[in-house]
C-alpha positions as a Markdown table, in Angstrom:
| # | Residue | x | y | z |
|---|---|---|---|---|
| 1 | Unk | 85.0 | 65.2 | 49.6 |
| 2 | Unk | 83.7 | 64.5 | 52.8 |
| 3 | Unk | 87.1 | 64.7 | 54.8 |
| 4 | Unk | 88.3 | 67.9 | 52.8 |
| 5 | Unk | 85.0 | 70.0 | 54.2 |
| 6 | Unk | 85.6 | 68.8 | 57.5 |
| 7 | Unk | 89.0 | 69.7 | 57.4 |
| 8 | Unk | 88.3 | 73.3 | 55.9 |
| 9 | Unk | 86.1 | 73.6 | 58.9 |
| 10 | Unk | 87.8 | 72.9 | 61.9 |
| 11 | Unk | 90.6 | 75.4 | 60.2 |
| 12 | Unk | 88.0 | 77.7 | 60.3 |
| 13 | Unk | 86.7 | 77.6 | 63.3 |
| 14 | Unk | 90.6 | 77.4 | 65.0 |
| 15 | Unk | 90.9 | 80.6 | 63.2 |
| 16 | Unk | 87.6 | 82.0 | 64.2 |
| 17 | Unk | 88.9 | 80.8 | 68.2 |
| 18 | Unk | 92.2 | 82.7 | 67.6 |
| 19 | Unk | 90.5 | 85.9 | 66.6 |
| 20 | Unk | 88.5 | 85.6 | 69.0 |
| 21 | Unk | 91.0 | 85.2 | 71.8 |
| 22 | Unk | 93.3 | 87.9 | 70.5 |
| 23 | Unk | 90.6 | 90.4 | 70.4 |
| 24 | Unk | 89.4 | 89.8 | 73.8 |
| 25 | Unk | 93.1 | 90.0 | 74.8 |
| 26 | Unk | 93.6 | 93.2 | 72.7 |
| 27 | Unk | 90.6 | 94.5 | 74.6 |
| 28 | Unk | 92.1 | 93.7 | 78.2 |
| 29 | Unk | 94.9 | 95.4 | 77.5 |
| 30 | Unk | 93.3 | 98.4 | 76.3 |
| 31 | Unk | 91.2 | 98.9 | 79.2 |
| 32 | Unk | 94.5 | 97.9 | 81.7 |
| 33 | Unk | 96.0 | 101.1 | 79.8 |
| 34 | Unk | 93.0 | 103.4 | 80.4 |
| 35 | Unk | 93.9 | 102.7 | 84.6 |
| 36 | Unk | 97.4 | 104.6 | 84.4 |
| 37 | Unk | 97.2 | 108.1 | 84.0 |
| 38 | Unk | 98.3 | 109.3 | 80.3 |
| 39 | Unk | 101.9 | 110.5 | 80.7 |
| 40 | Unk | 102.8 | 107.2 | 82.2 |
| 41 | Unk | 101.8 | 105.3 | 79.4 |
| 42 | Unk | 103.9 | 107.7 | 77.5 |
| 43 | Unk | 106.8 | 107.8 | 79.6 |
| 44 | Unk | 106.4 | 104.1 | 79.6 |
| 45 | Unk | 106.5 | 104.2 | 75.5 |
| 46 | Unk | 109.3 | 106.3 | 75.5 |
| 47 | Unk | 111.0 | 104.1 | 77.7 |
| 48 | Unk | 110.7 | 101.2 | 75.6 |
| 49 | Unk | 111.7 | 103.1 | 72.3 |
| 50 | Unk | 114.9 | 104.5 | 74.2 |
| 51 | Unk | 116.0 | 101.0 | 75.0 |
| 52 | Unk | 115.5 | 99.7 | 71.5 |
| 53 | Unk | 117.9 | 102.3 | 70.2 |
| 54 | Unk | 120.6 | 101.7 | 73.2 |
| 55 | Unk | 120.0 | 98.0 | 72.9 |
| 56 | Unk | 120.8 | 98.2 | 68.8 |
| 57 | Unk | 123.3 | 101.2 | 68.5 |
| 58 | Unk | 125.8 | 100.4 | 71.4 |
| 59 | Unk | 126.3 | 96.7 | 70.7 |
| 60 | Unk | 126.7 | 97.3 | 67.1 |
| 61 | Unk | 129.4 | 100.2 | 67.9 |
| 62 | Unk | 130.7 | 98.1 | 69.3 |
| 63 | Unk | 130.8 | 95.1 | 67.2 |
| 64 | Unk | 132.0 | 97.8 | 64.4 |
| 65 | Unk | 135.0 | 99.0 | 66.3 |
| 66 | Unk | 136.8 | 95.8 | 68.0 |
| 67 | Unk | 138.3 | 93.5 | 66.6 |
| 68 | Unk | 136.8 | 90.1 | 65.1 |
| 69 | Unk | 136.6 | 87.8 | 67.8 |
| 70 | Unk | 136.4 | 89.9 | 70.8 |
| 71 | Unk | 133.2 | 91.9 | 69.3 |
| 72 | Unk | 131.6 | 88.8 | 69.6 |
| 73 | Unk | 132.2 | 88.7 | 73.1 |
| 74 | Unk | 132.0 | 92.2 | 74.1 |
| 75 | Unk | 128.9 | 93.2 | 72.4 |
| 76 | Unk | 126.8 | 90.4 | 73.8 |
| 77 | Unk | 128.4 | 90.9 | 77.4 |
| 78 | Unk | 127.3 | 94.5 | 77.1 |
| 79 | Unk | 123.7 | 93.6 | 75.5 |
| 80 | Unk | 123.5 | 91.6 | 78.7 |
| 81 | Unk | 124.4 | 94.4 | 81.0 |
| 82 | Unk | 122.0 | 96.7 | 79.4 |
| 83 | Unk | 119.1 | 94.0 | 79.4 |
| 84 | Unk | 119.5 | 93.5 | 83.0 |
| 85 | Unk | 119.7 | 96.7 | 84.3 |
| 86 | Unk | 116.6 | 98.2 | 81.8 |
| 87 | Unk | 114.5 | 95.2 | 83.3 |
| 88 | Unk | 115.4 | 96.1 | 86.9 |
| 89 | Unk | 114.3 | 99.8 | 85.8 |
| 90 | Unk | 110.9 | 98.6 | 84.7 |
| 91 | Unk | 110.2 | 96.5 | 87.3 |
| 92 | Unk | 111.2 | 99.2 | 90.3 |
| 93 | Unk | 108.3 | 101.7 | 88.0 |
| 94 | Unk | 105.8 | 99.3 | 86.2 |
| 95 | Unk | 106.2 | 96.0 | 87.7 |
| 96 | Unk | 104.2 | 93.9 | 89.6 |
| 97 | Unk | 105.4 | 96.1 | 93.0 |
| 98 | Unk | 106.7 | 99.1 | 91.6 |
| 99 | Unk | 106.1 | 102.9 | 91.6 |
| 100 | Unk | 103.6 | 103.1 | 89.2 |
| 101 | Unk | 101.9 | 99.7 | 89.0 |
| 102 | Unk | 98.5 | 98.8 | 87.4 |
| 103 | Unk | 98.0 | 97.2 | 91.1 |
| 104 | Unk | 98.1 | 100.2 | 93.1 |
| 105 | Unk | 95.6 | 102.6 | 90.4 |
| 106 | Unk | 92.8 | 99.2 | 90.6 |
| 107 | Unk | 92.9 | 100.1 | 94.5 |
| 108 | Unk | 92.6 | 104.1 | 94.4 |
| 109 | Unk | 89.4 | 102.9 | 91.2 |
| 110 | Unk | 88.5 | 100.7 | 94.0 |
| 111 | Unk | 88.6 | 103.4 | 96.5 |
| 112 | Unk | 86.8 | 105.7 | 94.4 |
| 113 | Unk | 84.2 | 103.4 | 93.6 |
| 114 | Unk | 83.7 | 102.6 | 97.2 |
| 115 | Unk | 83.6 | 106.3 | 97.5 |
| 116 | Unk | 80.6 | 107.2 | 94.9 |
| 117 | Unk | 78.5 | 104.4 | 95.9 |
């Protein structure tokens, strides 16, 4: 009986870790989202609902309209294509380096703070 409540609690308390480590994640996040100004984060959702419906529609159009064994090939030739250059277009505004990072609004905070104090 022993084994069984020791068992039952280290489940627990791995589940209690994972809550807690998801929260504290889900709380970063929020407050990286409060740095940007609002429209970006919208622009930024936008973004990523656009490329869900190019990334599904066109390949299966595709698929749809060739023939068997070449839809295959095409569709996931395009997929690729579309992948590639929709990264290179979020990292060039929201990257690490790009036009509207979470790097460069921490500095102008930074500068602000510096400002005020």
């Amino acid at each position: 009986m022993k084994q069984k409540i020791n068992r039952l609690s280290s489940n627990v308390e791995r589940f209690e870790k994972l809550i807690n480590n998801y929260s504290i994640r889900k709380k970063e996040s929020i407050q990286k989202s409060m740095i940007r100004p609002l429209y970006q984060e919208v622009l930024k959702t936008l973004f990523f609902v656009l490329i869900i419906i190019i990334d599904t529609l066109i390949p299966l159009e595709i698929f749809q309209v060739l023939p068997n064994i070449i839809n295959f090939i095409v569709a996931l030739i395009v997929l690729t294509i579309f992948l590639f250059v929709e990264l290179n277009i979020y990292n060039r505004l929201w990257g690490a380096k790009g036009r509207w990072s979470l790097e460069k609004y921490k500095e102008k905070s930074d500068k602000k703070k510096d400002i005020t104090n």
